[in-house]
C-alpha angles and dihedrals in degrees: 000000000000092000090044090057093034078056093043099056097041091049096053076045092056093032092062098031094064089036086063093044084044098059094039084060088053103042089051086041086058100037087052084057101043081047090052093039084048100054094044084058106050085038091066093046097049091053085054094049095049086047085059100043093052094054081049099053088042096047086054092050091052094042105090094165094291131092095219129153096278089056101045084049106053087048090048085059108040083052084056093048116047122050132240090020107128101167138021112202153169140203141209125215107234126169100274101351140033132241118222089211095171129025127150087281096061139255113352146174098206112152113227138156119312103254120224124226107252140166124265119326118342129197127211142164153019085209135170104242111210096198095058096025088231142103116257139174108223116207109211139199119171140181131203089295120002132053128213116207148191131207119207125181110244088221092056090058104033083057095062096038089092094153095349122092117187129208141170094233130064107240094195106160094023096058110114142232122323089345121124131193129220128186118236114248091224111036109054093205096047124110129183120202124184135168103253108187130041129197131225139181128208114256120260084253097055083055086050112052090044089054095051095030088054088044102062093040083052099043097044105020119019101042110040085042088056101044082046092067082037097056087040104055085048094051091051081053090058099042089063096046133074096275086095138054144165123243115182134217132206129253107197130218100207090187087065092020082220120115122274117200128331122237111226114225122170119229117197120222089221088075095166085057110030102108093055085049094059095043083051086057094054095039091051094056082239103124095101093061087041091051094047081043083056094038090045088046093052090052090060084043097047094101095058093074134062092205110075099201124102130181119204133187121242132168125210091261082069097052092054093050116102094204085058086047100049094042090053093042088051089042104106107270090229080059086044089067103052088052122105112196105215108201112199117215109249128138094254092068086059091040089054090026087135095048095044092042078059094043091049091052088047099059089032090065087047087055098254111136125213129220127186108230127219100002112178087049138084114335093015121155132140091236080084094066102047092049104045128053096239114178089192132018113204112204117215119254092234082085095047081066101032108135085228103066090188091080094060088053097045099053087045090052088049101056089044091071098038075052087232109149114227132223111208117208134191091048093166107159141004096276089057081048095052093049099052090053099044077060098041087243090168101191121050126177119181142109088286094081097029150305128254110288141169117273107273098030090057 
């Protein structure tokens, strides 16, 4: 329930993290293609506009005063060219009205308003022109008294004004959200506003998928990854603290009757819990750090015991670890020779069985022995002993017990002529005793002798 909410709540946080981003891709994205879509715009009307100012320029420079063919001509095809000019004019200063005295139709006395000396080009309109019943923009220049003029049709430039608006006046402050301005190169009195940035929000199912997508992740990846390592890094603490500690149990020479050596096992103070403890170990991939805990804590507890000989249980996933490897090749070789390697049948001793024989041989040249646990249980199979180099061979309990006694006989005999010593375990009572040694069975580990307890109790 706790990770389900934990997954719930990053998940609307992601969710809503990568929809913003989200929206903030596509609102650059479409402000990218309003700004390209702007300036194509205001590129072509400006190149009108320049188009226009250079006829401009050119008729003032051919009127001298007279409306004469050079002049009509240049106006007539300035009209063809450029579109949208409907009229090519100019004007004459009187006293209270103005004479248009040349246009593209020829000389003329037409009386229209008086022009006003300006800089430069000047835009106006739109206006209703009387003469052609339509609506029209006029581009001006003007010197001290006369005024050169050009007609354009308001529909030729609305049609072109898709996300731009034009006016003869900045509208600086008063321009609104997300809009810019930008002053035209050619009319001095010409402004271009345009909205320069959109904004856009994700789709619901953007939101959506990223919710259930990062849920899931959440829920069956990310979390329980995360309270693994958690879980895991709790659980080392604990190895190395006082939650843990060996006990040792006797292994018997009956020949001697003295002990013979002593197996490590590790207890857990915790006692109501200590099974799932251990499965959290292997499950945590932590029973390399709780084997060299076990193998750190025997060297303070050395001095408990008159034998000198321990036997420790490894698996082939120790045996394949380099920090295993490195800890028993620093260990003191004198402590090296008191130490029985107890290899636990498992498949993964047969799947690495190259690797281990070399390891073996390894630890065997440092003065470490080797002994195969529980055999006559699980995985067994006498492959194991002629492929490894085992000093001892511990057969499992489970043939002490065994109904057929005949099986316990026949493995002993077995190892006897292989010259393999066994280790009987399981020795509960004096019968089990009897019989080991009516067969010279020589260690014996059971109940009998003694069970696992802490060093100096053992």
């Amino acid at each position: 329930m706790k990770i389900t909410l934990v997954s719930l709540l990053c998940s609307f946080g992601l969710a809503f993290f990568l929809g913003e981003a989200e929206s903030k891709r596509l609102s650059q994205q479409a402000s990218a293609e309003l700004a390209q879509k702007n300036e194509k715009q205001i590129a072509f009307l400006e190149n009108l506009f320049h188009s226009i100012s250079l006829v401009l320029n050119q008729t003032s420079d051919l009127y001298q005063g007279q409306c004469n063919t050079d002049v009509l001509n240049f106006m007539r095809k300035s009209i063809f060219n450029i579109d949208g000019v409907i009229e090519i004019g100019v004007v004459k200063q009187g006293n209270n009205r103005g004479t248009l005295t040349c246009s593209s139709w020829g000389e003329s006395e037409i009386q229209v308003r008086n022009p006003e000396y300006h800089e430069g080009f000047k835009f106006s309109g739109p206006h209703i022109s009387n003469l052609y019943n339509e609506q029209i923009y006029v581009i001006k220049k003007s010197t001290q008294e006369i005024e050169f003029s050009a007609l354009i049709k308001h529909t030729s430039i609305d049609n072109l004004l898709q996300n731009i608006k034009i006016d003869t006046n900045p509208k600086g402050a008063d321009l609104g959200t997300n809009e810019a301005e930008l002053p035209s190169e050619f009319i001095s009195n010409l402004y271009y506003s345009y909205q320069d940035k959109q904004e856009l929000n994700a789709s619901d199912v953007f939101y959506l998928s990223i919710f259930v997508l990062s849920f899931l992740f959440f829920q069956f990846i990310s979390i329980p990854f995360l309270t693994f390592l958690t879980d895991k890094k709790r659980l080392k603490r604990k190895i190395y603290s006082d939650t843990f500690f060996n006990v040792y149990q006797p292994i018997i020479d009956s020949q001697s009757g003295s002990v013979f050596s002593y197996e490590i096992f590790t207890r857990c103070q915790d006692q109501e819990h200590a099974v799932s403890i251990i499965n959290s170990i292997k499950k945590h991939n932590l029973y390399v750090d709780h084997t060299l805990w076990q193998l750190d804590k025997l060297s303070t507890e050395r001095s408990h015991f008159h034998c000198k000989n321990f036997q420790i249980n490894l698996s082939a996933k120790h045996l394949v670890n380099s920090k295993m490897m490195d800890y028993l090749a620093s260990i003191d070789a004198a402590a090296r020779q008191e130490i029985i390697i107890e290899i636990t049948e498992d498949e993964d001793l047969f799947l690495n069985r190259e690797k281990i024989q070399m390891t073996i041989k390894t630890l065997k040249e440092l003065g470490y022995r080797f002994a195969l646990d529980d055999f006559g249980s699980g995985f067994s199979n006498f492959s194991y002993i002629f492929e490894f180099d085992f000093d001892f061979i511990k057969i499992d309990k489970s043939i002490l017990k065994s109904k057929n006694g005949e099986f316990l006989v026949s493995f002993i005999e077995i190892f006897k002529t292989l010259n393999i010593p066994c280790i009987i375990e399981g020795v509960e009572d004096k019968e089990d005793q009897d019989r080991l040694t009516s067969l010279d069975v020589r260690y014996h580990q059971g109940w009998l002798y003694g069970k696992p307890k802490k060093a100096g109790m053992a």
